[in-house]
PyMOL Python script that loads the backbone (N, CA, C, O; Angstrom):
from pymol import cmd

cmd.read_pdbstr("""\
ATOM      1  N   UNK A   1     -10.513   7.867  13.096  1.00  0.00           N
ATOM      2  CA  UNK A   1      -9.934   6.674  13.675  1.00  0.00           C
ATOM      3  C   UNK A   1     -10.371   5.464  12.854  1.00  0.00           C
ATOM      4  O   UNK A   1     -11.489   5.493  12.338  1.00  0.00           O
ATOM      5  N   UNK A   2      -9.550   4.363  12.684  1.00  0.00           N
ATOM      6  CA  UNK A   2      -9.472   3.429  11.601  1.00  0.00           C
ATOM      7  C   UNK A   2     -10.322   2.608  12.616  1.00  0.00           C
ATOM      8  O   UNK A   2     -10.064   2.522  13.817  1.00  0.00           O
ATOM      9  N   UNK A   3     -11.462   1.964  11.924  1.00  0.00           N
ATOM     10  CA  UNK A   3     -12.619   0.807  12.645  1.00  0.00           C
ATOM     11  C   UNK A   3     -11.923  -0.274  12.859  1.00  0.00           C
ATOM     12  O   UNK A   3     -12.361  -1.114  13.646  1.00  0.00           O
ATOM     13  N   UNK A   4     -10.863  -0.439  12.288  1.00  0.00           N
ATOM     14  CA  UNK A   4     -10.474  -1.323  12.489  1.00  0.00           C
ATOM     15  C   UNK A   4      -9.743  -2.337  14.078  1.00  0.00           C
ATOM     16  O   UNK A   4      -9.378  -3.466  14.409  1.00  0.00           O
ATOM     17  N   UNK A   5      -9.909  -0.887  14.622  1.00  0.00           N
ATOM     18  CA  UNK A   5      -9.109  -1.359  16.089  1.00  0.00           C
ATOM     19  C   UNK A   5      -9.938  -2.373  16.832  1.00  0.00           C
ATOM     20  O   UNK A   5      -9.454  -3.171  17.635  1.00  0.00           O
ATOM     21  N   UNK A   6     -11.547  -2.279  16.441  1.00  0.00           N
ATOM     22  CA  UNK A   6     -12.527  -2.904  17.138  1.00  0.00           C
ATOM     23  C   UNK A   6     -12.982  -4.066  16.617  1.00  0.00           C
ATOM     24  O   UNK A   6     -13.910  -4.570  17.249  1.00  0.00           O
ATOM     25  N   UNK A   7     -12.543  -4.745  15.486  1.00  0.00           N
ATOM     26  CA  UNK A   7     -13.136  -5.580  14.617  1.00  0.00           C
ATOM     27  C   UNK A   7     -12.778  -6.818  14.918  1.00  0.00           C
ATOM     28  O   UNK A   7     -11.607  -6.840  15.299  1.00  0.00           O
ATOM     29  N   UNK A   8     -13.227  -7.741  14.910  1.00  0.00           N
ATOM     30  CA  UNK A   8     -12.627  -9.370  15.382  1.00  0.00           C
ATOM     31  C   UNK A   8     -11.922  -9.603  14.405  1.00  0.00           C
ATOM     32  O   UNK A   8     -10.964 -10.303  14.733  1.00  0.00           O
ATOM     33  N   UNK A   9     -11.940  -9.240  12.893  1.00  0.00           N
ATOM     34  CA  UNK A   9     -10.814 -10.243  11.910  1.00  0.00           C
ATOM     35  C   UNK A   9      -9.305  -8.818  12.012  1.00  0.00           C
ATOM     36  O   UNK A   9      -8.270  -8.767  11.347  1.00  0.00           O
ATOM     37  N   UNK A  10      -9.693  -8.088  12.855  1.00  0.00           N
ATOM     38  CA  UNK A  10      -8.022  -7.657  12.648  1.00  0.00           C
ATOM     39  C   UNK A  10      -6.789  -8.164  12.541  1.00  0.00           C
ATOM     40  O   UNK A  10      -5.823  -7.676  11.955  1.00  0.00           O
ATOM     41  N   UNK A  11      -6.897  -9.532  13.352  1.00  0.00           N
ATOM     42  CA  UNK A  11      -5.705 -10.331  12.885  1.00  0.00           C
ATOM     43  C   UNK A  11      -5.344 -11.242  11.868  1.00  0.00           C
ATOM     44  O   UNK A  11      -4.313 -11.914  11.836  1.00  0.00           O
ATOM     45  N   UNK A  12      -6.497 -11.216  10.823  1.00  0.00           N
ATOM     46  CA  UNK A  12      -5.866 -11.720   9.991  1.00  0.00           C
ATOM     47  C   UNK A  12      -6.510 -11.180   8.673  1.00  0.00           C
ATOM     48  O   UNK A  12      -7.130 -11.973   7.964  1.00  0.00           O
ATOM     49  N   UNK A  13      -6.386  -9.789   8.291  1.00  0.00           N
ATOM     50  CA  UNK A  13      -7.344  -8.873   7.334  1.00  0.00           C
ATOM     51  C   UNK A  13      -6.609  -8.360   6.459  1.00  0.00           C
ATOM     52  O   UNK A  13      -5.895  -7.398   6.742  1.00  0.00           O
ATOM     53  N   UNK A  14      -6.633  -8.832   5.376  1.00  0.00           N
ATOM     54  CA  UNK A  14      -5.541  -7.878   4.057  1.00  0.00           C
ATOM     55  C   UNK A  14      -5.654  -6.287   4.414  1.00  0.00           C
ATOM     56  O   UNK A  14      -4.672  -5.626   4.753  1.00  0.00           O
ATOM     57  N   UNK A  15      -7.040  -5.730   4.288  1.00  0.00           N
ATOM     58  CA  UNK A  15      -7.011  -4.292   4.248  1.00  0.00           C
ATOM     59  C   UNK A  15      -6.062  -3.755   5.566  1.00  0.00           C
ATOM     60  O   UNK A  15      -5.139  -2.952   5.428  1.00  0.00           O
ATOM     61  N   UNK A  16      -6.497  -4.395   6.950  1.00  0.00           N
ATOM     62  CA  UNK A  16      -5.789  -3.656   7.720  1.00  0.00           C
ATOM     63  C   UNK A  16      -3.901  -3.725   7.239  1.00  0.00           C
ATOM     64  O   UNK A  16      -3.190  -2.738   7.055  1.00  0.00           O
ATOM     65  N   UNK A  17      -3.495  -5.122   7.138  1.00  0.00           N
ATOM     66  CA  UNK A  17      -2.198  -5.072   7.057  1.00  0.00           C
ATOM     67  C   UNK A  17      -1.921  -4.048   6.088  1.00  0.00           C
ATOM     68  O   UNK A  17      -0.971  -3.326   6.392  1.00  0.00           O
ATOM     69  N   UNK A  18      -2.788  -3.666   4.459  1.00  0.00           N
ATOM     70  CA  UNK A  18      -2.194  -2.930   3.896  1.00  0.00           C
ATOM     71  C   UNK A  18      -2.318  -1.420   4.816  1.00  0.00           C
ATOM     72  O   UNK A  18      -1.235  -0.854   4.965  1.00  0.00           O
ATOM     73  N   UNK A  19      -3.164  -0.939   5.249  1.00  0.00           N
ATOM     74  CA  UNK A  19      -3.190  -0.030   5.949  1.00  0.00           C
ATOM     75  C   UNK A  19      -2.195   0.744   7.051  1.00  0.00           C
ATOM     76  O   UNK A  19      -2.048   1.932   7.336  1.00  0.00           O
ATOM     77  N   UNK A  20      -1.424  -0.812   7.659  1.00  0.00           N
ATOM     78  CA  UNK A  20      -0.425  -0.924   8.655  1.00  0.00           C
ATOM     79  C   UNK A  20       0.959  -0.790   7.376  1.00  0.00           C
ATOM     80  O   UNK A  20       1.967  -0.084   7.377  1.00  0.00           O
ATOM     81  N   UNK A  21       0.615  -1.468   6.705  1.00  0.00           N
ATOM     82  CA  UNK A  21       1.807  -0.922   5.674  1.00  0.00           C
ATOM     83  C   UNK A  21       2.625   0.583   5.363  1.00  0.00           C
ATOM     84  O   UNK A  21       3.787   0.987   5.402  1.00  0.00           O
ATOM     85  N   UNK A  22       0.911   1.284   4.946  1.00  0.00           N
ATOM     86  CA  UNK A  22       1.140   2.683   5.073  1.00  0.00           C
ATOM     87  C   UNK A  22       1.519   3.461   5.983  1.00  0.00           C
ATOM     88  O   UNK A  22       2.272   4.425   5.847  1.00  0.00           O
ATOM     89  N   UNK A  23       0.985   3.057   7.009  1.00  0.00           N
ATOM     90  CA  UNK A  23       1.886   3.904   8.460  1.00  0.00           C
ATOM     91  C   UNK A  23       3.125   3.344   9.109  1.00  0.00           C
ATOM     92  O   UNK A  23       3.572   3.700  10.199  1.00  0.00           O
ATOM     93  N   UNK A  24       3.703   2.283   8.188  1.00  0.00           N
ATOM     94  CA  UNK A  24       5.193   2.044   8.298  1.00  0.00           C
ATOM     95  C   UNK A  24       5.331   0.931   9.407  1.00  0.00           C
ATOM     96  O   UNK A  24       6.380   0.420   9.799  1.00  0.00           O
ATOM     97  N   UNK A  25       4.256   0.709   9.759  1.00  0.00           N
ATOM     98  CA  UNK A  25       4.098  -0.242  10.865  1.00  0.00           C
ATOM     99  C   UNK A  25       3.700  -1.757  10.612  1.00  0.00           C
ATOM    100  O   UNK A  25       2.948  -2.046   9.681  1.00  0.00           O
ATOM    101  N   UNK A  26       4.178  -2.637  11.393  1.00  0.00           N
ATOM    102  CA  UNK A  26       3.943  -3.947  11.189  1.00  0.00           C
ATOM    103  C   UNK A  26       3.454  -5.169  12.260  1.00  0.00           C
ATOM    104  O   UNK A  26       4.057  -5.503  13.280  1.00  0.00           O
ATOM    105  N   UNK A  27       1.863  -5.887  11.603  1.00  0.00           N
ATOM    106  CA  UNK A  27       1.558  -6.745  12.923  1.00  0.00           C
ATOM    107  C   UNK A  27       2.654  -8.049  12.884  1.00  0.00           C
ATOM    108  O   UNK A  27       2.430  -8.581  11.797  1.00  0.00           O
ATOM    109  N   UNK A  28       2.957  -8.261  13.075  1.00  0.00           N
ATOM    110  CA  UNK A  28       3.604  -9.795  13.733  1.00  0.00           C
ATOM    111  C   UNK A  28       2.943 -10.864  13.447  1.00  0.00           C
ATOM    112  O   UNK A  28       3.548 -11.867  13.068  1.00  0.00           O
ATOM    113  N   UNK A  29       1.438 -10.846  13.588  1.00  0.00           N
ATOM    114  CA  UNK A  29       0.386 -12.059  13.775  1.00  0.00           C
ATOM    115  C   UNK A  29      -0.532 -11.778  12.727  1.00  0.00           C
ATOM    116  O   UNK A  29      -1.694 -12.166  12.844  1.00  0.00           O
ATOM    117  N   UNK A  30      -0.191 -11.199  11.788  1.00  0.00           N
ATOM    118  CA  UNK A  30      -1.126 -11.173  10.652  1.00  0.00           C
ATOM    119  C   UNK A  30      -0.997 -12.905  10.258  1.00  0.00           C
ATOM    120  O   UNK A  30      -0.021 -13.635  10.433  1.00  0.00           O
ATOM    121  N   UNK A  31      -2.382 -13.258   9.656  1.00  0.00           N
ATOM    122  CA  UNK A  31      -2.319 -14.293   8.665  1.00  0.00           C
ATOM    123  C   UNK A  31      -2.937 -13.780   7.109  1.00  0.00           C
ATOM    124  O   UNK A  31      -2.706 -14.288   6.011  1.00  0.00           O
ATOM    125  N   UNK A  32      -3.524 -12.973   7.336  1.00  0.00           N
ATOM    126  CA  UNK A  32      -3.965 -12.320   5.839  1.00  0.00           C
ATOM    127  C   UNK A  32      -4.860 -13.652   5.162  1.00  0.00           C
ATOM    128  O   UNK A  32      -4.625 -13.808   3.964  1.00  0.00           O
ATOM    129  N   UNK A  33      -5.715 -14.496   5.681  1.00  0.00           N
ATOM    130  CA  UNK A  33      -6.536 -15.421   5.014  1.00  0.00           C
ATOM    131  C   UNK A  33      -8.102 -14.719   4.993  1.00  0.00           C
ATOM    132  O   UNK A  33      -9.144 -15.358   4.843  1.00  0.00           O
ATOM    133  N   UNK A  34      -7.992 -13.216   5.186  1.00  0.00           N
ATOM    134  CA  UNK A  34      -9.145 -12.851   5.307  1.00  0.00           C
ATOM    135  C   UNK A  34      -9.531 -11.239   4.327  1.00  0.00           C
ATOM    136  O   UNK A  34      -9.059 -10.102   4.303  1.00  0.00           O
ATOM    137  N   UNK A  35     -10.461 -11.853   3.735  1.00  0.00           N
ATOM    138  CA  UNK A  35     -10.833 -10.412   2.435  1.00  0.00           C
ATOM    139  C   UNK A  35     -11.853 -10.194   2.935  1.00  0.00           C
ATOM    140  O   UNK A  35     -12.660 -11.087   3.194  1.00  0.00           O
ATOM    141  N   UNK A  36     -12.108  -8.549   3.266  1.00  0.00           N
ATOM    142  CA  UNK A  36     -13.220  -8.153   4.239  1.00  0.00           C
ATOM    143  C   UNK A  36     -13.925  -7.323   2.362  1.00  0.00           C
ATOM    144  O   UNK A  36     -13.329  -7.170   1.296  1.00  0.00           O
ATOM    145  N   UNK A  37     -15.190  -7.037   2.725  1.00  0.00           N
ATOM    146  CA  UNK A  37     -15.812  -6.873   1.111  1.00  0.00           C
ATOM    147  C   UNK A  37     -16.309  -4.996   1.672  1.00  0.00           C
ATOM    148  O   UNK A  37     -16.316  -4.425   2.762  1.00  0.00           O
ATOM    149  N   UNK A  38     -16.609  -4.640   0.464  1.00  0.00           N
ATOM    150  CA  UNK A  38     -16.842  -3.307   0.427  1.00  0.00           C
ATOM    151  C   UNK A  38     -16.223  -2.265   1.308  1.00  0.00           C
ATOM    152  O   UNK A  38     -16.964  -1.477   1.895  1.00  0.00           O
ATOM    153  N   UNK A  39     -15.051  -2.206   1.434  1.00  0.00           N
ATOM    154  CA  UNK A  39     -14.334  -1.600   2.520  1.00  0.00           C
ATOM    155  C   UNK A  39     -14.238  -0.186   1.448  1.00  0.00           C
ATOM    156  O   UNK A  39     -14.342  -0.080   0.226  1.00  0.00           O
ATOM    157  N   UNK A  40     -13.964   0.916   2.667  1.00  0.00           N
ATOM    158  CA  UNK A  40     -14.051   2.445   2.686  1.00  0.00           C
ATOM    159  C   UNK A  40     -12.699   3.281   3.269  1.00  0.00           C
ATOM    160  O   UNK A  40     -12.759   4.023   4.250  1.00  0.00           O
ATOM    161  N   UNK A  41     -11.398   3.009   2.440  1.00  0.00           N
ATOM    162  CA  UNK A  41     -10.670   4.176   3.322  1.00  0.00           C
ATOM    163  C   UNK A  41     -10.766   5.167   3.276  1.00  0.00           C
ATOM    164  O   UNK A  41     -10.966   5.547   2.122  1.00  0.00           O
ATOM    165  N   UNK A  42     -10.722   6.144   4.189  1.00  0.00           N
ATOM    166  CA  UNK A  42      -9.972   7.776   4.078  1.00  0.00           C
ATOM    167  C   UNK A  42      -8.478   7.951   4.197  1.00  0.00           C
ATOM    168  O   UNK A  42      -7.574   7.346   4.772  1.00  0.00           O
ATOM    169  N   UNK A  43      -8.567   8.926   3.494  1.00  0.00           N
ATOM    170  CA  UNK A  43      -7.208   9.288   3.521  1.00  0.00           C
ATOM    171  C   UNK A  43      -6.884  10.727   3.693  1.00  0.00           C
ATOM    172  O   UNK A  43      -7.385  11.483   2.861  1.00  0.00           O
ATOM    173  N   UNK A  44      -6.268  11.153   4.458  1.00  0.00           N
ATOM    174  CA  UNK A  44      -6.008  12.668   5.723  1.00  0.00           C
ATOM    175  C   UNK A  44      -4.873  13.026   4.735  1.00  0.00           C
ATOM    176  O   UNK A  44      -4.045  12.120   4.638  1.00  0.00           O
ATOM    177  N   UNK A  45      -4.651  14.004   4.057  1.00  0.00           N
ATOM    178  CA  UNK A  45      -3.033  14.653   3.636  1.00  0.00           C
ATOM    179  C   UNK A  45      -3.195  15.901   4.413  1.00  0.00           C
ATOM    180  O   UNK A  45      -4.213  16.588   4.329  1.00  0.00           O
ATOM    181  N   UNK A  46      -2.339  16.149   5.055  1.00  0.00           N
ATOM    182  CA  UNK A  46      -1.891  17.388   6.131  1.00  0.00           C
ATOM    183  C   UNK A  46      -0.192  18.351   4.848  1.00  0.00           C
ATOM    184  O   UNK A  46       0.505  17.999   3.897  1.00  0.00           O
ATOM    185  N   UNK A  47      -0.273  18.988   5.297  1.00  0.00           N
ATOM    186  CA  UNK A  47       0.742  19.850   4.652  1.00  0.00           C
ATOM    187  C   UNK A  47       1.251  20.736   5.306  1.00  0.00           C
ATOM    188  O   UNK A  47       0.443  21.449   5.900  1.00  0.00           O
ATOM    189  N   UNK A  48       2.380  20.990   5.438  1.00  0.00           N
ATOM    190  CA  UNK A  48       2.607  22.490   6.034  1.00  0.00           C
ATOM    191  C   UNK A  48       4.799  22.337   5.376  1.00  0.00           C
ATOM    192  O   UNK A  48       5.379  21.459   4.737  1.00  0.00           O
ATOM    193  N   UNK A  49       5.270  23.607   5.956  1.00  0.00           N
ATOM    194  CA  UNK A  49       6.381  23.866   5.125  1.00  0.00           C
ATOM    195  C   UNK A  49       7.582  23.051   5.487  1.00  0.00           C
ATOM    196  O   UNK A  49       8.602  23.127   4.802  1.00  0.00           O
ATOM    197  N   UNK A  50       7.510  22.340   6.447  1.00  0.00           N
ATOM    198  CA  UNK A  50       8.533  21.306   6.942  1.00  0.00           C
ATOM    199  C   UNK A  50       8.236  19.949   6.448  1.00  0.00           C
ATOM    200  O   UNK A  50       9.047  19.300   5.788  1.00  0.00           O
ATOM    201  N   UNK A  51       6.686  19.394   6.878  1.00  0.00           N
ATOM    202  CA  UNK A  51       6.522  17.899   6.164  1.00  0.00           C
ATOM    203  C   UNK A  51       5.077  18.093   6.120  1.00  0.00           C
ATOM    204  O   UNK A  51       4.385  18.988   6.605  1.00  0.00           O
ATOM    205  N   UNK A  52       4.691  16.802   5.260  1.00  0.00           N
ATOM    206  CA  UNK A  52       3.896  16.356   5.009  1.00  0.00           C
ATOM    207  C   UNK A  52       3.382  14.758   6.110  1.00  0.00           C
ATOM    208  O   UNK A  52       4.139  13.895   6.555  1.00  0.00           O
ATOM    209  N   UNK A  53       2.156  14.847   6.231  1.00  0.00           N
ATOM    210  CA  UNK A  53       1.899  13.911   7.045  1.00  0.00           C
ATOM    211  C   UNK A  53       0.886  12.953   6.244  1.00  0.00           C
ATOM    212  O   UNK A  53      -0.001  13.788   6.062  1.00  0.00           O
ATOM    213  N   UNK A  54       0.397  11.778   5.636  1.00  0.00           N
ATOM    214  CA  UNK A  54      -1.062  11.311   5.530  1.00  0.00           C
ATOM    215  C   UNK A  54      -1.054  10.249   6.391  1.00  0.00           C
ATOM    216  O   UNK A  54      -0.090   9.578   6.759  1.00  0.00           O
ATOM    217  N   UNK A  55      -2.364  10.138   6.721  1.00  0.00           N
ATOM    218  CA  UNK A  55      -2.828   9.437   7.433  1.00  0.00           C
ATOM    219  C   UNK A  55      -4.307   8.471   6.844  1.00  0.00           C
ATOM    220  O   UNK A  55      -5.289   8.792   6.175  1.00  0.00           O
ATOM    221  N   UNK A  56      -3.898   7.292   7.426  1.00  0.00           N
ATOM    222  CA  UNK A  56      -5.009   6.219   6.403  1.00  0.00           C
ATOM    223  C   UNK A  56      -5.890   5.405   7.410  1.00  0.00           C
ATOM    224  O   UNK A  56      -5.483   4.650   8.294  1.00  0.00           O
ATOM    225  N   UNK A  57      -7.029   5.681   7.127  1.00  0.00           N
ATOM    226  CA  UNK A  57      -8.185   5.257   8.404  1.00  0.00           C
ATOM    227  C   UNK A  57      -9.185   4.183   7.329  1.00  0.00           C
ATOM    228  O   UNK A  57      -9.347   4.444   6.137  1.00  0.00           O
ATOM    229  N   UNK A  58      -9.764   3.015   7.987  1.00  0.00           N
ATOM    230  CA  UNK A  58     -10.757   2.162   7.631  1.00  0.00           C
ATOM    231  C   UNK A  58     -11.722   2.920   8.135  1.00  0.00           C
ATOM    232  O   UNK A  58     -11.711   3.265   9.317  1.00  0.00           O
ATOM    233  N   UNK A  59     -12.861   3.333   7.114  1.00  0.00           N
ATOM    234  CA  UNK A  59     -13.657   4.059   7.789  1.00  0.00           C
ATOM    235  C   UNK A  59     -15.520   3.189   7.424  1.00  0.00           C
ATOM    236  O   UNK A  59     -16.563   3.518   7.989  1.00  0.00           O
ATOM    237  N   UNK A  60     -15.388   2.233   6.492  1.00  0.00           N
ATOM    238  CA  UNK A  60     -16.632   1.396   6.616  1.00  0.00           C
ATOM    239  C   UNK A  60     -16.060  -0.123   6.215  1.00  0.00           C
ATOM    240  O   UNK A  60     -15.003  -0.224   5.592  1.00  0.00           O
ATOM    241  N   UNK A  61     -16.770  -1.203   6.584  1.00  0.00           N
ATOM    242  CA  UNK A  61     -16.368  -2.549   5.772  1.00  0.00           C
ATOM    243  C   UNK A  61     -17.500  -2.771   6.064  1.00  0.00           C
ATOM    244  O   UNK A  61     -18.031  -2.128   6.969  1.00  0.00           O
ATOM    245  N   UNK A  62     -18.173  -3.747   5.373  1.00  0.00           N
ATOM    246  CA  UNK A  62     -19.204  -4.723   5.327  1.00  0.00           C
ATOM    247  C   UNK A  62     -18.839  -5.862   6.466  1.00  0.00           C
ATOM    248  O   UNK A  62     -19.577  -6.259   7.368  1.00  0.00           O
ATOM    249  N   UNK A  63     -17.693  -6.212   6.210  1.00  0.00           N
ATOM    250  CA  UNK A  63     -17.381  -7.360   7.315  1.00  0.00           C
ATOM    251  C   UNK A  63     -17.055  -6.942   8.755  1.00  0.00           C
ATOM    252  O   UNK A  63     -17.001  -7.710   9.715  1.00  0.00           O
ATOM    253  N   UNK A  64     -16.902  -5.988   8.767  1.00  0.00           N
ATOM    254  CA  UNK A  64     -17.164  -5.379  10.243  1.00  0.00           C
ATOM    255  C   UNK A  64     -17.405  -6.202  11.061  1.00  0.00           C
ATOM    256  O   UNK A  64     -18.607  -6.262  10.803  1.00  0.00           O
ATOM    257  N   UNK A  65     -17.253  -7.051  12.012  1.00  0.00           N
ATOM    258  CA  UNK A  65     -18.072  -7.475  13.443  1.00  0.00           C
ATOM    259  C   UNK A  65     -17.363  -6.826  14.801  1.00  0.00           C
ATOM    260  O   UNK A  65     -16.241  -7.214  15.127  1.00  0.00           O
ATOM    261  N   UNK A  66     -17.901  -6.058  15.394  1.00  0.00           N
ATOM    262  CA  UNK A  66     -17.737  -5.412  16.476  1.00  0.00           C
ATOM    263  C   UNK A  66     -16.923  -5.864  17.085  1.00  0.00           C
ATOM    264  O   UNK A  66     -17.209  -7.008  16.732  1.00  0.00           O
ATOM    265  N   UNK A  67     -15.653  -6.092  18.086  1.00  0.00           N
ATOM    266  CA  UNK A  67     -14.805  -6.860  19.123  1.00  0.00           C
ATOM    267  C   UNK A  67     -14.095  -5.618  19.909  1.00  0.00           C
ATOM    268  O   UNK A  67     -12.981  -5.263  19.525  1.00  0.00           O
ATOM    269  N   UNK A  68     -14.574  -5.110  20.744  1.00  0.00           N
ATOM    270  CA  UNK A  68     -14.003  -3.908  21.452  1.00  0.00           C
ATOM    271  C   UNK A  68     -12.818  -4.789  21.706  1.00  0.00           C
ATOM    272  O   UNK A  68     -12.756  -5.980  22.008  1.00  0.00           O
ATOM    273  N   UNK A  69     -11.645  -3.637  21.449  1.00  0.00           N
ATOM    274  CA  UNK A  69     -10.098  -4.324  21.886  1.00  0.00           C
ATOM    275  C   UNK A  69      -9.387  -5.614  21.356  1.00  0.00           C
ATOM    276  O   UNK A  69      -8.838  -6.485  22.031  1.00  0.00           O
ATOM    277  N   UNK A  70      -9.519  -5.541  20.001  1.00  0.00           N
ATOM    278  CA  UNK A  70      -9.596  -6.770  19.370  1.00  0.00           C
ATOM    279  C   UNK A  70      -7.794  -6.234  19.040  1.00  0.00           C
ATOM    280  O   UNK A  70      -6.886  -7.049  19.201  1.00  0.00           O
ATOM    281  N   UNK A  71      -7.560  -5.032  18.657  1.00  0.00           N
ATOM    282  CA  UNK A  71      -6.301  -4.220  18.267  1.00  0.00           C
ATOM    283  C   UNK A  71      -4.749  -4.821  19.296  1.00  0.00           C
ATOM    284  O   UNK A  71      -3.590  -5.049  18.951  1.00  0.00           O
ATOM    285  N   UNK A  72      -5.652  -4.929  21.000  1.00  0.00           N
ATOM    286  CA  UNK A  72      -4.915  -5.153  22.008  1.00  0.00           C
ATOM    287  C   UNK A  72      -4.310  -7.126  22.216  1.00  0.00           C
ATOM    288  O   UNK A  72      -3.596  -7.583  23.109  1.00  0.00           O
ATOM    289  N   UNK A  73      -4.769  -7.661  21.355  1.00  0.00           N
ATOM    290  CA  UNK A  73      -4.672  -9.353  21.200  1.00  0.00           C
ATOM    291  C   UNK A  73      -3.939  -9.451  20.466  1.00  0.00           C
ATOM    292  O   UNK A  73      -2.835  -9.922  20.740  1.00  0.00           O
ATOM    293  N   UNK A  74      -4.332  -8.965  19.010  1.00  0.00           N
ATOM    294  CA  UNK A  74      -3.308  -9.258  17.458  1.00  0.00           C
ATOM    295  C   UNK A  74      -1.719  -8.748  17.953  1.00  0.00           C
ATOM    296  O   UNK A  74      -0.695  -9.367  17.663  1.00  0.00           O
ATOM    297  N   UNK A  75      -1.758  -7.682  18.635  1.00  0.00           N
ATOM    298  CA  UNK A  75       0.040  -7.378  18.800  1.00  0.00           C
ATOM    299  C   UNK A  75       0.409  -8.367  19.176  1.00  0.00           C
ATOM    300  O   UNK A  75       1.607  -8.532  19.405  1.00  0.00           O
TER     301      UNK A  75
END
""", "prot")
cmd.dss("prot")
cmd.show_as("cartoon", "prot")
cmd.util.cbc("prot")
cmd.orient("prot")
């Protein structure tokens, strides 16, 4: 799960928007005035004979600050 759901700058964080990019999805309330430093994605590739799935998770940042439900405001 991407850290990002909990973080206070989710709404306005380059990495997440690019992240939201990748899963085809888009915030509304991004401002993107914010570069979080030493960030860590993973990246999930699933396979099987019909499709392919990846999946892209924030899995460390330095700028991190904790905000349980911070995910539930930015929409």
């Amino acid at each position: 799960m991407c850290i990002c759901v909990n973080c206070r700058h989710i709404d306005k964080c380059q990495v997440y928007k690019f992240i939201e990019e990748q899963h085809k999805t888009k915030n509304k309330k991004i401002n993107l005035d914010f570069i979080p430093i030493n960030t860590l994605i993973q990246i999930n590739v699933s396979l099987n004979m019909n499709s392919n799935f990846i999946d892209w998770d924030l899995k460390e940042c330095l700028s991190f600050v904790e905000k349980p439900g911070s995910w539930i405001i930015s929409t």
